[in-house]
C-alpha positions in Angstrom: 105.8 77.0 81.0 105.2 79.4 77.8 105.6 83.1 77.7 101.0 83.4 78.1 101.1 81.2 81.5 103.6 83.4 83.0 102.0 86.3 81.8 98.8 85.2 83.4 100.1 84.4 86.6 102.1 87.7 87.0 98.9 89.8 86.0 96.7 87.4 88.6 99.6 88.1 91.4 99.5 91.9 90.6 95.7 92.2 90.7 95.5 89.8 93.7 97.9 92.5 95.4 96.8 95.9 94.2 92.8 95.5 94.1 92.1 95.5 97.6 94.6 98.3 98.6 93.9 102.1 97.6 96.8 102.0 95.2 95.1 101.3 91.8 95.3 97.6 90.1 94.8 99.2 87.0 98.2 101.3 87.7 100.5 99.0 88.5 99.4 96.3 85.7 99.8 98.9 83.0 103.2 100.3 84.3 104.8 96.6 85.1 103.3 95.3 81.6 105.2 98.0 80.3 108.2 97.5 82.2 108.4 94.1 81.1 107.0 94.6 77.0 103.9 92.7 77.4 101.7 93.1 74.2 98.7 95.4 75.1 96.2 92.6 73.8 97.4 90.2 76.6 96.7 92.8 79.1 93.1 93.8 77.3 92.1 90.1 77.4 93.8 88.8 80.4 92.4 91.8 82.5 88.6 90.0 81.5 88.8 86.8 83.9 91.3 88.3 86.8 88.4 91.0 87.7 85.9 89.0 87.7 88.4 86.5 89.8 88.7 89.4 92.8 84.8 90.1 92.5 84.1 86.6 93.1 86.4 87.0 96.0 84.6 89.9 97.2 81.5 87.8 96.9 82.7 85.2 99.4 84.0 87.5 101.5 80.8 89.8 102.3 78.5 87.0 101.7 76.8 87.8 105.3 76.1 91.2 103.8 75.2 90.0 100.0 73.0 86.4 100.6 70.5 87.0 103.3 67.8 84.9 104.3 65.1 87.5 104.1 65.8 89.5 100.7 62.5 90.8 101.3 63.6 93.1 104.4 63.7 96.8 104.4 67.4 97.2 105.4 68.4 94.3 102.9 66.7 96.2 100.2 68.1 99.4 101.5 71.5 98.2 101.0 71.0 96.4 97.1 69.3 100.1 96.2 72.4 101.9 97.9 75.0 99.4 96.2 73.1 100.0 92.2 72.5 104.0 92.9 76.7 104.1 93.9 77.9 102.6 90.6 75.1 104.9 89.0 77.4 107.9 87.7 80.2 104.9 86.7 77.8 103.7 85.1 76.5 106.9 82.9 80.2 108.2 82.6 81.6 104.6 81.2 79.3 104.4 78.6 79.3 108.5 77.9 83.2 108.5 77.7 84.2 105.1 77.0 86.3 106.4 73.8 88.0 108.2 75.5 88.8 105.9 78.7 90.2 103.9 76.5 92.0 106.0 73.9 94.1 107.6 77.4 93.9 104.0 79.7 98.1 103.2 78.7 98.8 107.2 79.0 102.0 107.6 81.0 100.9 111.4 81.9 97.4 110.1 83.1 99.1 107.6 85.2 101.4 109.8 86.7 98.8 113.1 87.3 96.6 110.5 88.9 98.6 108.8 91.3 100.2 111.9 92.3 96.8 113.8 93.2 95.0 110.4 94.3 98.3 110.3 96.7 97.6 113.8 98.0 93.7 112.8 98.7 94.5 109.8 101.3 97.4 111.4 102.7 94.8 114.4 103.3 91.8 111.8 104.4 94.6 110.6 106.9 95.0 114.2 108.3 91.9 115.2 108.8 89.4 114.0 111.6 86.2 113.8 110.2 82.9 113.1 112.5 81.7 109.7 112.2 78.3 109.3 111.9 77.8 106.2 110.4 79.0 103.0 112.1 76.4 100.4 110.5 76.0 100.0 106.8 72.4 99.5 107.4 72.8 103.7 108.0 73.9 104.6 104.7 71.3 106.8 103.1 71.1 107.7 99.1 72.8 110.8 99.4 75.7 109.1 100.8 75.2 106.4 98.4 75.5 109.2 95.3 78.3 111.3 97.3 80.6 107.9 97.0 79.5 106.8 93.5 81.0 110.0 92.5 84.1 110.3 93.9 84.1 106.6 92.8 84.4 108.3 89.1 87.9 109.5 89.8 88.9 105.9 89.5 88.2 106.5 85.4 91.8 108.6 85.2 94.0 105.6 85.2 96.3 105.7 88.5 93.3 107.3 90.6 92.5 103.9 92.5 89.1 103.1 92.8 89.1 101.6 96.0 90.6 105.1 97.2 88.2 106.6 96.0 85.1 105.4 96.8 86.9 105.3 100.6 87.3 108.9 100.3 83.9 109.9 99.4 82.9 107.2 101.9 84.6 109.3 105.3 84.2 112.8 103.7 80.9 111.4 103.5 80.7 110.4 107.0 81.2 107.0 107.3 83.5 105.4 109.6 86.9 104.1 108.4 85.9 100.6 108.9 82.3 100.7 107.3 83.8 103.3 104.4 86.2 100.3 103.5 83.2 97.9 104.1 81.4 99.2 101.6 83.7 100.0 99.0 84.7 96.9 98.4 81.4 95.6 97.9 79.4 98.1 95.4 82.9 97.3 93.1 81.3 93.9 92.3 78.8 95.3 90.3 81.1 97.4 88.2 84.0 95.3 88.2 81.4 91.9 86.8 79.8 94.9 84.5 82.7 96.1 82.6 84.3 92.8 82.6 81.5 91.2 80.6 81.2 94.2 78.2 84.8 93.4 77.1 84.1 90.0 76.8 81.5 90.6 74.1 83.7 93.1 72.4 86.6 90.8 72.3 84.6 87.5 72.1 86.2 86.9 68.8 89.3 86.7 70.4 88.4 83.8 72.5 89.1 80.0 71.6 89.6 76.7 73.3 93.3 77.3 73.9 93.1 81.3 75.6 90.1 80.4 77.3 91.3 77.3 79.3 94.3 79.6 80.0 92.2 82.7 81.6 90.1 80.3 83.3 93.4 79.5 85.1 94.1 83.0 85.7 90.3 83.7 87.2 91.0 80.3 89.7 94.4 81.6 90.7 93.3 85.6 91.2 90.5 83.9 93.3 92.3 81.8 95.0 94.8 84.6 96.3 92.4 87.1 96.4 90.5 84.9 99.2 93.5 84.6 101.3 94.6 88.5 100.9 91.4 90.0 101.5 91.1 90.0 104.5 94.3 90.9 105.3 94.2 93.8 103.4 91.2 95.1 105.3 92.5 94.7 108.9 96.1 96.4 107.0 93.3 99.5 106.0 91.6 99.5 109.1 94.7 99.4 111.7 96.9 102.1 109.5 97.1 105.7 108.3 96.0 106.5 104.9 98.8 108.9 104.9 101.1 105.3 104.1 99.3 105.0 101.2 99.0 108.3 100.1 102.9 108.5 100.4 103.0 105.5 98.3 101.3 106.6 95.6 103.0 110.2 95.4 106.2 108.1 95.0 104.9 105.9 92.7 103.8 108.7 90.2 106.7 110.6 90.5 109.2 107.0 89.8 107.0 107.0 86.7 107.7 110.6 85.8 111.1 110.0 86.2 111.7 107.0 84.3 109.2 107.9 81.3 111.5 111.1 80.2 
């Protein structure tokens, strides 16, 4: 096995892990790759196929919410609307401030900031008792819709996880713990399939017979384990304390700081 197929599998492992947690993918694959010298260009390309690998898993996993029977029904259109208008200011800052996403994506400071203060906001979420007044995602309105996308939009400082997020907007918002995690993981597949295919076309050149066999393995494989931790990962969110998380990531930023002097 060469030096790309372990690469591959490790960043498939780490995504498979991270992405359905409120500790940020993005994080951890940029702070290991650095641990362990991976060249940035394996991370930029290999990043391509294991996103769209954990979307696909998302897919399968809320396909009672996602392929219904009768498209054509108000609370089935309700919930595509509510799904495109949450990824609309992603959408609008991605392609506003892509430059400079991507000029501070590897920044150790960024990474370090952001898990810290992303830490404080779900050890925070896990203090305080918010009202829950929606229990159905069939109840979601625009405005919480909009409320979520934005806090969604924190996910764009690397370390801030997205998933965290669009979770905290989500309860501040209203929604209960278990429909706020519901739905969080489900408007990422647009986003996640999105920005995934814009860097294929920007790296397309990059692509041959050889690396594409090899992400195809890496898509399989973060599907694969994706489908088995999903679920898990929920009922983990659902039965404990955001506070564990929140803790978690504090830590993590500050190991960072640490280390990176």
């Amino acid at each position: 096995m060469n030096n790309v197929n372990i690469i591959i599998i490790l960043l498939s492992i780490i995504e498979s892990i991270t992405e359905f947690l409120p500790i940020s993918s993005t994080g951890h694959i940029i702070i290991i790759s650095k641990i362990l010298k991976i060249n940035e260009f394996y991370i930029n390309l290999f990043t391509i196929p294991i996103q769209i690998g954990s979307a696909i898993a998302i897919i399968n996993y809320f396909k009672k919410y996602i392929f219904k029977k009768n498209i054509f029904s108000k609370n089935y259109r309700k919930f595509i609307s509510n799904t495109v208008i949450a990824n609309i200011p992603s959408i609008i800052i991605g392609f506003t401030l892509e430059k400079v996403i991507k000029k501070n994506i590897t920044n150790n400071k960024f990474i370090i900031y952001s898990s810290i203060l992303s830490g404080i906001l779900l050890f925070l979420l896990g203090i305080i008792k918010n009202k829950e007044k929606i229990k159905n995602i069939s109840e979601i309105t625009y405005k919480h819709a909009i409320t979520i996308g934005i806090f969604q939009c924190l996910a764009f400082f690397t370390g801030f996880s997205r998933l965290g997020a669009a979770i905290s907007g989500s309860i501040l918002a209203g929604l209960s713990k278990t429909i706020a995690i519901k739905f969080s993981l489900i408007i990422a597949i647009p986003i996640i399939i999105g920005a995934s295919i814009i860097d294929y076309i920007k790296n397309i050149n990059f692509f041959n017979i050889k690396n594409t066999e090899i992400l195809f393995v890496g898509l399989i494989l973060t599907f694969l384990i994706s489908k088995i931790l999903i679920k898990k990962s929920e009922k983990i969110l659902t039965k404990n304390s955001f506070i564990i998380f929140g803790i978690y990531k504090i830590i993590f930023g500050l190991l960072i700081y640490i280390f990176s002097k």
